[in-house]
N, C-alpha and C positions, 0 to 999 in steps of 0.2 A: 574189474568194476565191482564196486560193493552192491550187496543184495539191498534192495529197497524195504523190501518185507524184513529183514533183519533189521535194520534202521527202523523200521516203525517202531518194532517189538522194544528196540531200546532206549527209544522216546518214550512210547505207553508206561513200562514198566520205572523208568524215573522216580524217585523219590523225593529226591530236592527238589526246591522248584526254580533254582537259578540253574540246575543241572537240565533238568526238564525243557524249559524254555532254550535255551544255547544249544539243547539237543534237536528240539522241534527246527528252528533257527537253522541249523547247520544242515538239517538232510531238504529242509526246503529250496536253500543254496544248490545244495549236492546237483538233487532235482532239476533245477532251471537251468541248471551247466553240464547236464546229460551225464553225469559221474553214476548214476546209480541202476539197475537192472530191474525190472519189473516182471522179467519173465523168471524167475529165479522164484519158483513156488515151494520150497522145500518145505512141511509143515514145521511152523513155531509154536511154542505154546507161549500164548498172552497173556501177559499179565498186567492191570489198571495199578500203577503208583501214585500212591499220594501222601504228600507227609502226616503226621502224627497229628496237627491240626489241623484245620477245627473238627471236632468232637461230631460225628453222624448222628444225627437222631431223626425219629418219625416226624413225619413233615408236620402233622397237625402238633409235634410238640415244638416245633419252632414258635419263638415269641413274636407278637404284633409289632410291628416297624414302622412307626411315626414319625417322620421326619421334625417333627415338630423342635425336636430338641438335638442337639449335638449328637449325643449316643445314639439317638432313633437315629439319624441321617446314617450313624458310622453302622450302626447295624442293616439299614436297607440297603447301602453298598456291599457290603458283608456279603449279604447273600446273592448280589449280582457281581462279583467278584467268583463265589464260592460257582457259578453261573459259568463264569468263563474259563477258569480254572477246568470244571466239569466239560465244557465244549471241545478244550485243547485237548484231553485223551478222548473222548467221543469221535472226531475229528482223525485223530489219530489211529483208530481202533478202526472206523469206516475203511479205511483204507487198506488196513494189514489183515483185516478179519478175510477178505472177500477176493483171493486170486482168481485170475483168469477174467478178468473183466478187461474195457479197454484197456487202453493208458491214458485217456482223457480223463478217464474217473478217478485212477491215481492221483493225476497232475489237479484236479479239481478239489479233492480232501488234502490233498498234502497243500494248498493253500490255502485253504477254511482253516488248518491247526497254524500255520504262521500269523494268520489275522487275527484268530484266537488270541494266542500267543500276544501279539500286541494291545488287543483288547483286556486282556487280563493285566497286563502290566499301567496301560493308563488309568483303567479302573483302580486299581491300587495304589497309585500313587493318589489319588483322589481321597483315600480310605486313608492312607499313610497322615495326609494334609489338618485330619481329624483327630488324628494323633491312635488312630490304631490300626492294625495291620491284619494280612489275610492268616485268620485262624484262631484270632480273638476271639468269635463269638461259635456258637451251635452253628450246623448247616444239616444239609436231607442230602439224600442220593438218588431223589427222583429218578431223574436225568437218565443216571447210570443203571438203575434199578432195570427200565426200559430195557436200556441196549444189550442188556442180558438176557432179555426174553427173547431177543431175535437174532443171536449167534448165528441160526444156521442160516439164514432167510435172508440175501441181501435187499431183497424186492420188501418185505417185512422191515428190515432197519428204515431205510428211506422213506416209508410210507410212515412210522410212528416215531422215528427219532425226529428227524429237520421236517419234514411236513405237518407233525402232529407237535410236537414237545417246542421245539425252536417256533414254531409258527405261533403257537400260542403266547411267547414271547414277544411275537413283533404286535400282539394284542394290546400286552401287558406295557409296552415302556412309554405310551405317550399320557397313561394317567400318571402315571411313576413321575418322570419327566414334571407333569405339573404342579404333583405335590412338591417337587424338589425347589421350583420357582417359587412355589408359597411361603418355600421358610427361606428364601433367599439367597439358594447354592443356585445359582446362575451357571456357573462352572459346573459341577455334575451334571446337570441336565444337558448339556451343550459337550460334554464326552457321551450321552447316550445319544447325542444326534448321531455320532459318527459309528457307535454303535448298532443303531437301526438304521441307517443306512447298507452296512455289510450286513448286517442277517439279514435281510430283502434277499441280496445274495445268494447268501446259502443254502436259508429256507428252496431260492429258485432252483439250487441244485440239487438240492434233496427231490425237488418234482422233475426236473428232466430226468435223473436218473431212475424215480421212481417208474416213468412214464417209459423210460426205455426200456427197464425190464418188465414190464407189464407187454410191451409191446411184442418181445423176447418169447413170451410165455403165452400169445395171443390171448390176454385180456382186457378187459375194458378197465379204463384206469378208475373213474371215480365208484364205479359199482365197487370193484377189489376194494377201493379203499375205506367204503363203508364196510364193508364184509369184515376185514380188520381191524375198526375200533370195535365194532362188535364182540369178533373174537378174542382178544385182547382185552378187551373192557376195559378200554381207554378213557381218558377224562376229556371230557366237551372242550369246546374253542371257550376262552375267555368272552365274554360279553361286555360292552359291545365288540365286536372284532374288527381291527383292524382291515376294512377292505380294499381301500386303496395300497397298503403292503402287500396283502395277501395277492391280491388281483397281478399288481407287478411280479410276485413270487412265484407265480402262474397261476392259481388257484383262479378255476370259471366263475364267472356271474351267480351261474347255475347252482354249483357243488356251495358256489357259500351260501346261498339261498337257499339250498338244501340242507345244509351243516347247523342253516339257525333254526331252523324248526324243530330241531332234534336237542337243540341247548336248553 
């Protein structure tokens, strides 16, 4: 039986990105048809693959994205491409970073990176349809920037990567969304429906997990989790925030009523 955690490692590390995907793709198969070992913890050293494009740069020097015109459309996809591309090793990394956990938590990231995985691809064909493709334009490393700060910390990833970073995307895409119906892409906006549907999802999985290793470690989950934007000096929820997402994502009444005071 192949080692799962070796499989992660060589989906993360991936370069190409049709290799990448047919990689994520094949050990998610593996997975769901018992072929692979979860208890096989040998240390790997991991390493994030991404091709040669697009070009990383500081977020504030990314350019404004207007849907208004063709190129602004092909660049807002761009970056929610650049978006999903960044989920599928996050995804993948959640998984291989953190032995010794269930096997539900495995079986639960190793299908966040196959949805991924399919998210990235429909988004780009979207981007393709505009006549440019993933790696044309600048992107940031936000995303990844994060999950670097919390290597050792599984109770840390879960609380600031899918609860904090992914959450505040289920903010961000129903404005997104409308500007894309303003300039008349009917179709992009209606692939982010199916979009924010699966991160409702994920975001939810990043809180039961969160919540179970808080539980783990006999803590109170939303006090820790302000303790950690704090200490992290995380960036605020999008305003307004999506509450009815969040709410089904687990997030309390409370803790968002809490979270907006502080925005």
């Amino acid at each position: 039986m192949d080692s799962l955690f070796a499989r992660l490692a060589a989906a993360l590390a991936a370069t190409d990105i049709e290799n990448k995907l047919a990689l994520t793709r094949g050990l998610a198969e593996d997975w769901q048809q018992g072929r692979l070992d979860c208890y096989d913890t040998l240390p790997l050293e991991l390493v994030c693959g991404r091709p040669d494009k697009p070009e990383l740069i500081p977020p504030k020097q990314v350019p404004q994205r207007s849907p208004a015109t063709v190129e602004g459309r092909a660049r807002l996809l761009h970056a929610i491409v650049h978006i999903e591309f960044t989920a599928i090793n996050l995804a993948l990394d959640h998984a291989a970073r953190f032995p010794g956990l269930p096997q539900a938590y495995y079986a639960d990231w190793i299908g966040v990176a196959a949805e991924e995985a399919y998210h990235f691809t429909i988004l780009r064909e979207r981007l393709n349809s505009l006549g440019h493709d993933y790696g044309d334009f600048p992107a940031h490393a936000g995303l990844w920037e994060m999950a670097m700060k919390t290597t050792n910390d599984p109770l840390a990833r879960m609380a600031l990567v899918p609860r904090l970073l992914e959450a505040r995307g289920l903010d961000a895409t129903p404005p997104i969304q409308r500007r894309l119906e303003q300039a008349g892409d009917m179709a992009s906006a209606r692939v982010l429906d199916i979009i924010l549907h699966d991160e409702i999802g994920h975001v939810g999985l990043g809180d039961r997990w969160f919540r179970y290793l808080c539980s783990e470690r006999g803590r109170e989950p939303e006090s820790t989790y302000r303790d950690l934007l704090s200490r992290f000096k995380a960036p605020r929820p999008i305003t307004p925030m999506n509450e009815a997402a969040r709410l089904q994502a687990g997030f309390s009444a409370a803790e968002l009523a809490a979270l907006a005071e502080k925005v």
